[in-house]
C-alpha positions in Angstrom: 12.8 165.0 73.8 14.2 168.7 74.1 11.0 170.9 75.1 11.9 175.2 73.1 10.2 177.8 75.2 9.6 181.1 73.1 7.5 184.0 74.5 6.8 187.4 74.0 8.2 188.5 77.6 5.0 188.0 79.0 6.7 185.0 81.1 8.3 186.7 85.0 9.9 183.2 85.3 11.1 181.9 82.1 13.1 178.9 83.9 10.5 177.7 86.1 7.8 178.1 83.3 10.0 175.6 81.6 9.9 173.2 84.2 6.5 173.7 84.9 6.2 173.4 80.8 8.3 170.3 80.6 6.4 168.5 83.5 3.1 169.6 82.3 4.1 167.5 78.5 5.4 164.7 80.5 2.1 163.7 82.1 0.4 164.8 79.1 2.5 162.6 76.6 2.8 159.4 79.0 4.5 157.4 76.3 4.5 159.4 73.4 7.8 161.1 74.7 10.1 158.6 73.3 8.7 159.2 69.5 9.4 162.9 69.5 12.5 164.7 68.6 11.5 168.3 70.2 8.1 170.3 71.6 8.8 173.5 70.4 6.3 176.0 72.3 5.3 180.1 72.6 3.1 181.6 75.3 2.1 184.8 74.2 -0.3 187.8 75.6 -2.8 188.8 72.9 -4.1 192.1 75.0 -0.9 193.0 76.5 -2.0 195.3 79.8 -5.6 195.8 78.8 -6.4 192.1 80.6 -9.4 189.9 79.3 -10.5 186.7 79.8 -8.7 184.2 78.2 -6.0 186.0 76.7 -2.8 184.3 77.2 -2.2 181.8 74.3 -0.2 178.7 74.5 0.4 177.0 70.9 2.6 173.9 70.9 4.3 171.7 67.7 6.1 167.7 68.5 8.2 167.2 66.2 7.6 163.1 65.9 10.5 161.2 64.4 9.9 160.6 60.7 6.6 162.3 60.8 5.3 166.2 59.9 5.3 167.8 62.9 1.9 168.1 64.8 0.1 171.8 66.5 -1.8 172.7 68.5 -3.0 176.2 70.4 -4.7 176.6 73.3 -6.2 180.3 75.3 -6.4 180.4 79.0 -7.0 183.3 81.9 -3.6 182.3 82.9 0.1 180.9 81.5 0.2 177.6 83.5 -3.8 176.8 82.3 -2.7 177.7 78.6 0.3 174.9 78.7 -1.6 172.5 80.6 -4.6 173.1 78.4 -2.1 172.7 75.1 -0.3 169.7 76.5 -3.7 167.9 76.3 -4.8 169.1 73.2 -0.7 167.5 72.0 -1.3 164.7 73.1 -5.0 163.9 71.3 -3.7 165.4 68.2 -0.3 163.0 68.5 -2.8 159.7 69.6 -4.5 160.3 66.1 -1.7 160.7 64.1 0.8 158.3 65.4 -1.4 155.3 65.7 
């Protein structure tokens, strides 16, 4: 499974968010990872320097093998809570629609 970070430069460590990123699906997707071609995903900050609760945004879409591909987005107060929060949401969505 090849894991596509985008973002909007909110990220100070765009290798290790990839790590933490590509960890985060492999707990998440136990074994769901075999059935999937790619996880592409973009972490965004909706209010930029004005802060909020919430605001950074985490949407995900698997890409399962011979399937439509499968989204999912997710808002946290921080980056690592917005992929973990997504990864989970992933892997519900891909339990429904791969069984």
């Amino acid at each position: 499974m090849q894991v596509i970070l985008h973002n909007d430069d909110v990220l100070a460590d765009p290798a290790g968010t990839q790590s933490f990123a590509e960890e985060a699906l492999k707990k998440a997707l136990h074994g769901m990872v075999e059935r999937l071609t790619r996880v592409e995903i973009w972490v965004a900050d909706e209010n930029g320097e004005k802060g909020g609760p919430d605001d950074k945004r985490c949407s995900m879409e698997a890409h399962p093998r011979g399937r439509k591909p499968v989204g999912v987005r997710n808002h946290a107060a921080d980056v690592p809570a917005a992929i973990r929060g997504a990864a989970k949401k992933l892997a519900r969505a891909l339990e429904r629609e791969l069984r």
